[in-house]
C-alpha positions, 0 to 999 in steps of 0.5 A: 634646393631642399631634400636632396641625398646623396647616396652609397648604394651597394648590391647586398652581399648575402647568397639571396641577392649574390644568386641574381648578379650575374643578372644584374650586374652582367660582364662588361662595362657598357652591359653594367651601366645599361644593366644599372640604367634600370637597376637604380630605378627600383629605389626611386620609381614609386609611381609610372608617371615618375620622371627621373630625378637622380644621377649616378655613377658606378664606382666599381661593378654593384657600387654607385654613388647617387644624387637624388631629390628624394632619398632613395626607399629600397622596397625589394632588398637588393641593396645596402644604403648610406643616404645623407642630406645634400645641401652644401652652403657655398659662397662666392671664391670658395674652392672645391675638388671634384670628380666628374665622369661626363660625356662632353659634346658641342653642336656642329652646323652641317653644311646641308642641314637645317639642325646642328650636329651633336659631336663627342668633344674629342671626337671632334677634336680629333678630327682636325687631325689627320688620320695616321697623327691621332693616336699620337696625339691623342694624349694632348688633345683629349686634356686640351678638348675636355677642358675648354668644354668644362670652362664653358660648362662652368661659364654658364652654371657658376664655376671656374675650373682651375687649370693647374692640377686638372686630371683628364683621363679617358675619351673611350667609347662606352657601347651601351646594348639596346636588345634585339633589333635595336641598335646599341646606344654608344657615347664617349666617356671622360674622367676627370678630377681637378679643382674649381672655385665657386663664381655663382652659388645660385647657379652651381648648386642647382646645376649639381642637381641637373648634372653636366653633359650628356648620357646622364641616365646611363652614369654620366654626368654627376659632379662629386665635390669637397673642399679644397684645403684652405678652400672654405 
């Protein structure tokens, strides 16, 4: 991996940019990240036949943090920009902490259908519950569901989430609008926080890139990470 950034992005706070947020940054969290969903897109869509190359995440409503593969170019002036090289050198054991907000699913198999299911993890752990139990149990379940899914998202890109210390919170239901005649995008949102030892830095790194789970577009996804004390 070379040349990428990570980024602190923030609307500019100046009366000509100031004019325009109720636009771009519109009430309500669902509208502010299918509003941030084009937003961040003016740093990085140079060209009309750019693919999408960064993630992010709204840290409070005009503030994001990004992960790209190029630095982000602000051509219009609408924000203020911290960039720094992201090439993080890892070995095998060490620990990290991390911040992850991620919408976590597993394929089920219908009976009747050829193709598996996309399920919200909770969700889908949820339903095992019956109906009147889940409010109540819902404080057990989401810790529990999000964490088998993380372990076997670690399984597969290079990192043991450590199960001691790991902070879930979470499971609502983000209602992105889509504009007329469409139909709102709507997926479930986890946060979590926690720590992590390094399994496989060939497999870790790049995947930090690529982002876990889904809706990465609209600010799911990004893993932020730091190191552990007495983890180097």
């Amino acid at each position: 991996m070379s040349g990428a950034f990570l980024s602190r992005v923030s609307l500019r706070r100046d009366a000509s940019v100031q004019a325009l947020a109720r636009l771009l940054v519109p009430q309500g969290e669902g509208r502010q990240h299918g509003a941030a969903h084009h937003l961040l897109w003016v740093l990085f869509g140079d060209t009309p036949t750019r693919q999408r190359d960064f993630l992010w995440r709204q840290t409070e409503a005009g503030r994001f943090m990004v992960l790209s593969a190029r630095q982000p170019v602000d051509a219009h002036g609408l924000f203020a920009l911290e960039s720094r090289p992201f090439a993080p050198v890892l070995k095998e054991g060490d620990r990290l902490r991390f911040l992850l907000r991620a919408n976590a699913t597993v394929d089920r198999k219908t009976p009747g259908r050829v193709r598996s299911k996309r399920h919200d993890v909770v969700m889908d752990a949820l339903h095992a519950i019956p109906h009147g139990q889940r409010a109540q149990g819902r404080d057990n379940i989401v810790p529990k569901a999000f964490a088998a899914w993380l372990g076997r998202q670690g399984a597969r890109t290079g990192f043991a989430p450590q199960a001691d210390g790991l902070v879930v919170e979470g499971g609502d239901v983000l209602r992105i609008p889509r504009g007329p005649g469409r139909r709102e995008a709507s997926f479930g949102v986890v946060d979590a926080a926690g720590e992590l030892s390094v399994t496989d830095p060939a497999l870790f790194v790049p995947a930090l890139m690529q982002g876990f789970g889904r809706a990465r577009t609209f600010g799911c996804g990004l893993m932020l990470i730091r190191r552990a004390p007495g983890g180097a």
